[in-house]
LUMTORNU-632288 format. One record per residue (C-alpha): residue number from 1; residue in one letter; y, x, z. Coordinates in steps of 0.001 Angstrom, whole numbers. Example, Ala and Ser with C-alpha at 12.3 -4.5 7.8 and 13.67 -1.06 7.14 Angstrom:
BEGIN
   num   residuo        yy        xx        zz
     1         a     -4500     12300      7800
     2         s     -1060     13670      7140
END
This chain:
BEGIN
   num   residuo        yy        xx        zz
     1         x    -11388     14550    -19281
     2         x    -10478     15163    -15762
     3         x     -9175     12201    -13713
     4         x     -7187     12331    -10534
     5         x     -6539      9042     -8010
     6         x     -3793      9515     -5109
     7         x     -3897      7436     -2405
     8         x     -6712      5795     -3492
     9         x     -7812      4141        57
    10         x    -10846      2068      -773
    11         x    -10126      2044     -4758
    12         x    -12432      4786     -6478
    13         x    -14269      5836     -9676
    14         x    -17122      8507     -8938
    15         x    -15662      9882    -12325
    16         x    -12808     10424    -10720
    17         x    -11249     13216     -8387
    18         x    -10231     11051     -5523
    19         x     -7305     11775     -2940
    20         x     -6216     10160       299
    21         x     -4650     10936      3487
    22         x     -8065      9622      5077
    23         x    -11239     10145      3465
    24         x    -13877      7483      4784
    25         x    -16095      8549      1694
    26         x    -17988     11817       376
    27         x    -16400     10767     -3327
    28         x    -12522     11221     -1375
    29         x    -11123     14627      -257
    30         x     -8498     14120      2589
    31         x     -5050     15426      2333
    32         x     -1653     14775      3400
    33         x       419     13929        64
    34         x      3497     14866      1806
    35         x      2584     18563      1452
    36         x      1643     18181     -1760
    37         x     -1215     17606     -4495
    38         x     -3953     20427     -3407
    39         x     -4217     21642     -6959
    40         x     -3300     24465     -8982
    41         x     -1449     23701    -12460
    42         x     -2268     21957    -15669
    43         x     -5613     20978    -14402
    44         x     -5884     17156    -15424
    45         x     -5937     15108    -18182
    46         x     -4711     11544    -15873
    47         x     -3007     11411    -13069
    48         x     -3207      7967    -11176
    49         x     -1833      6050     -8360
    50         x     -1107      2690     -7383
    51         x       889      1526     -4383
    52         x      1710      5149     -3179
    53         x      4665      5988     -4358
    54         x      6842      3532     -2339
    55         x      5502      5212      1270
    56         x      7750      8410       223
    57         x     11201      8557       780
    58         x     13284      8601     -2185
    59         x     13965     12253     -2058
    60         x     10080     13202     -1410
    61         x      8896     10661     -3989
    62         x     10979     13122     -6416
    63         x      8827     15830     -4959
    64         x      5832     13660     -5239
    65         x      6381     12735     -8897
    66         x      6850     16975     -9413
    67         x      3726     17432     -8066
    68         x      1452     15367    -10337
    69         x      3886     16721    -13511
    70         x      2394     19942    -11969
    71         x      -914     19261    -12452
    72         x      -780     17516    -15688
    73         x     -2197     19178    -18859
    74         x       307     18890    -21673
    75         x      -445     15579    -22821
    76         x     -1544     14101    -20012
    77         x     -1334     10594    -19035
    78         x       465      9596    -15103
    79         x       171      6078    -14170
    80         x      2153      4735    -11434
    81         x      1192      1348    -10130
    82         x      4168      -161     -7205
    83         x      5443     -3192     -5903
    84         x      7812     -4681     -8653
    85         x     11217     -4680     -7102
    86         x     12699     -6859     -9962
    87         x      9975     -9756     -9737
    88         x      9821     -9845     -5973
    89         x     13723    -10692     -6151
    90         x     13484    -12780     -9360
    91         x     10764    -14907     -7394
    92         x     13107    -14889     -4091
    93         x     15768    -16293     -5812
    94         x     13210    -18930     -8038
    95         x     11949    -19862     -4384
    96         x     15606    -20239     -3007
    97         x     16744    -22618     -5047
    98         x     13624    -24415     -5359
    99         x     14630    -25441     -1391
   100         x     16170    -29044     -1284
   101         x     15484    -29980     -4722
   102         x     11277    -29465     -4986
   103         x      8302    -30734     -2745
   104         x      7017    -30230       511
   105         x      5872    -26187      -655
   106         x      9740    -25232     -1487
   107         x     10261    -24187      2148
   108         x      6979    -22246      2616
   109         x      7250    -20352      -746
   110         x     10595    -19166       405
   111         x      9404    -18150      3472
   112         x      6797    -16003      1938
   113         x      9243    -14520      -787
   114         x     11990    -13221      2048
   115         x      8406    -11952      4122
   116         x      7534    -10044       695
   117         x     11014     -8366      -320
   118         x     11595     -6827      3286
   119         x      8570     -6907      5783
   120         x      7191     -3815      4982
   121         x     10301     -2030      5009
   122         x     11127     -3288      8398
   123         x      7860     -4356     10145
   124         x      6793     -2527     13830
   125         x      3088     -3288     13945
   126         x        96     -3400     11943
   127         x        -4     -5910      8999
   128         x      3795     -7227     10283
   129         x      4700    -10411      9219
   130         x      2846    -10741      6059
   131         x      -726    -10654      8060
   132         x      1048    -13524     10814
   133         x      2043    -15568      8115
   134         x     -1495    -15825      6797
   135         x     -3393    -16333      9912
   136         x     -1347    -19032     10641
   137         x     -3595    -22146     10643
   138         x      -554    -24043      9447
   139         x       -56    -22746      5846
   140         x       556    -25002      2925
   141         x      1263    -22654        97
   142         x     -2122    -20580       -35
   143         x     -2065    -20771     -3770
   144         x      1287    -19658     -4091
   145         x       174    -16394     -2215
   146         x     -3155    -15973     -3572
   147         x     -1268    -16046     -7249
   148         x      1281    -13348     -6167
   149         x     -1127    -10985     -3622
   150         x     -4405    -11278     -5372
   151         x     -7813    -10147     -4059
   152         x     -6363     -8109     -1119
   153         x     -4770    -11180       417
   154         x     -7520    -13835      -419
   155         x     -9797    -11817       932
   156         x     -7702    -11823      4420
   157         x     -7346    -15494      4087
   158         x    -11262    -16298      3632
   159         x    -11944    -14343      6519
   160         x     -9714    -16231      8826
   161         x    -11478    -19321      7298
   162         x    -14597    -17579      8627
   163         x    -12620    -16507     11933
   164         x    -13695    -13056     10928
   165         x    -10024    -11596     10721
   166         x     -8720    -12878     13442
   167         x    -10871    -12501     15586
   168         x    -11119     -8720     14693
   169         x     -7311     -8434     16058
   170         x     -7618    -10042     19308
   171         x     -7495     -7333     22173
   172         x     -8505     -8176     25825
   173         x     -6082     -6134     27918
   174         x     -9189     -7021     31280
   175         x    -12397     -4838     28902
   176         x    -12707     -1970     31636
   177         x    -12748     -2129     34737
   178         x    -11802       371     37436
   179         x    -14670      2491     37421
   180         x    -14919      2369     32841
   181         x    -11071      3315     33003
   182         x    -12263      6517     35300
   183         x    -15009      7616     33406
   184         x    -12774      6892     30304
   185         x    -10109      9325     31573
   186         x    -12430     11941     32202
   187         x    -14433     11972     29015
   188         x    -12143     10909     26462
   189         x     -8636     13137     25828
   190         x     -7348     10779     23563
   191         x     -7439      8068     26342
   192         x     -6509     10565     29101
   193         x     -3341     11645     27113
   194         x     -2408      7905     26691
   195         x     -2536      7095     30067
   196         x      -520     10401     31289
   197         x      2076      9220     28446
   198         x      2472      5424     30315
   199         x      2938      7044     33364
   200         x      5632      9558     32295
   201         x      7442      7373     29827
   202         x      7409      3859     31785
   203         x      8961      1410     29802
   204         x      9622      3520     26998
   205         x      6112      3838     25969
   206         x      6226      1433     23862
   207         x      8884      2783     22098
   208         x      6658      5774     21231
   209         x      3984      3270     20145
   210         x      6572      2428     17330
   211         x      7684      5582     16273
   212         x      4262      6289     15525
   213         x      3817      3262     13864
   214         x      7119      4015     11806
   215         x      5524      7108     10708
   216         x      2089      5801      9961
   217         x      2579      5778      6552
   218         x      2270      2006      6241
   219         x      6201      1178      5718
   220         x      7492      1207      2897
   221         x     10539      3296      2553
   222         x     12021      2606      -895
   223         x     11580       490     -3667
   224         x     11363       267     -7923
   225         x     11913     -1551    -10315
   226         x     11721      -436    -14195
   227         x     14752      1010    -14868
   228         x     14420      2730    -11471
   229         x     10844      4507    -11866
   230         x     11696      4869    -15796
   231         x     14718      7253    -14257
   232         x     12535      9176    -11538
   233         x      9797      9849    -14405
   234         x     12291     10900    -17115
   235         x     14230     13049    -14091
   236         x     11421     14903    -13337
   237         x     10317     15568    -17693
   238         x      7579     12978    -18974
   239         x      8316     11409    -21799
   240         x      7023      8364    -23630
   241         x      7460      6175    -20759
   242         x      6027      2591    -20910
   243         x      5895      -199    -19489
   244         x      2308     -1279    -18902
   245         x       250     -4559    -17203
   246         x     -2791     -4015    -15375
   247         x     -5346     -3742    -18509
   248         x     -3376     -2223    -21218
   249         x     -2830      2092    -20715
   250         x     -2658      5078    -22357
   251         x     -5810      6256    -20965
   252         x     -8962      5701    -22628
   253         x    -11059      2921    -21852
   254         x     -9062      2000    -18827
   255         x    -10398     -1261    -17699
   256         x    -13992      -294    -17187
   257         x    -12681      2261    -14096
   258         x    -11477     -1155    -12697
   259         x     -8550       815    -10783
   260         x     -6215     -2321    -11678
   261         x     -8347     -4836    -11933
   262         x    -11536     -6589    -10458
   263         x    -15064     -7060    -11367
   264         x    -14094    -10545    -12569
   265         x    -11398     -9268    -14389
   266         x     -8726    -10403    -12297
   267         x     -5627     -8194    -11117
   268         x     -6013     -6518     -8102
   269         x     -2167     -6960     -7350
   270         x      -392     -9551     -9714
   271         x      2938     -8721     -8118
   272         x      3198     -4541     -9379
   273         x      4890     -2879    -11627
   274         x      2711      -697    -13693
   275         x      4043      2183    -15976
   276         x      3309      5381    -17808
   277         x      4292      8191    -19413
   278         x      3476     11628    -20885
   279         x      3562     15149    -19872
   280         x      5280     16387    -23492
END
């Protein structure tokens, strides 16, 4: 069988034909999505990815979903994996009225929730709120977070234990001095185009800074819930479309490519929606 992984970032099998729009391994081919899967037709058996989707727009997330009904074999098996749209806002509302009536966590777990449902539709920098939130020294509802992120969070909050993370994010505006900030200029484009940009732009630079930010790729620009994705994957032609968790699939042996899940067995992230369907 021949496997295919979008987006995968970090997330890989070795059996697996991995895609991303940055490859920082020999086992990922680079690509921008947006143009595309670089494939010719009917080529794979699975067709995987997990927290991809919601980066498109809604009308090149159509296009998207085309594209790996493209490169399906008849019979083969897409998995999308997304942010659940339906328990995000079930859990927002939960935490809402929890506020007033429940303990001293009520507060922070609402907090969190109205963080989850919009940052990353309408954060400007890095991580947004979401990263803040958990570097904050003052936190009282860890659990509550660990539960809903999973690994990817807890990681991010062990590390701040450590004073890994957050160190790691703290720029010193004073590193170069006159003389570095010359040679820097001369040798380095990337730098020299930077600092022509300040000069020209003023106080609209950083405006630039978040239009590039904006089109990073990290936002997310819409969202799904079941009924939603069931639509886009019957609009497009699969059929057979499912409703999955992260260990039970349609794909053989799924849990041992530990796409879904960790070592341990745990979810990777608790709060997704995870469905498939089948290229008839």
């Amino acid at each position: 069988m021949r496997y295919l992984n979008l987006g995968c970032g970090s997330r890989y099998d070795t059996e697996w034909e991995n895609i991303d729009f940055t490859a920082h391994s020999k086992f990922v081919i680079s690509h921008n999505l947006e143009d595309g899967i670089p494939s010719e037709d009917n080529m794979f058996d699975v067709v995987y990815h997990s927290h991809v989707l919601e980066h498109f727009s809604r009308d090149k997330a159509q296009f998207f979903i085309e594209e790996c009904y493209r490169v399906l074999r008849t019979g083969g098996i897409i998995r999308v994996v997304v942010p659940d749209l339906e328990d995000i806002t079930r859990n927002y509302l939960w935490a809402l009225e929890k506020v007033g009536t429940d303990g001293s966590n009520a507060k922070s777990n609402h907090e969190w929730m109205t963080i989850e449902l919009l940052d990353q539709m309408v954060r400007r920098s890095q991580g947004g709120e979401m990263i803040r939130y958990v570097l904050s020294k003052e936190i009282n509802n860890r659990e509550f977070i660990a539960e809903r992120m999973g690994s990817e969070i807890t990681n991010i909050m062990k590390s701040l234990i450590k004073n890994e993370f957050h160190n790691s994010l703290k720029t010193d505006k004073n590193t170069y001095n006159f003389i570095d900030k010359a040679y820097l200029f001369i040798k380095n484009s990337k730098y020299r185009k930077e600092t022509i940009l300040k000069l020209i732009l003023g106080k609209e630079y950083p405006k630039l800074q978040v239009g590039r930010f904006c089109e990073s790729g990290e936002m997310h620009q819409w969202m799904y819930d079941k009924i939603s994705l069931s639509n886009l994957l019957s609009k497009v032609g699969f059929a057979e479309i499912a409703s999955r968790n992260a260990c039970d699939s349609y794909v053989p042996n799924w849990q041992k490519f530990n796409l879904d899940t960790e070592l341990d067995g745990s979810v990777y992230k608790p709060q997704s929606l995870y469905m498939e369907a089948i290229k008839p």
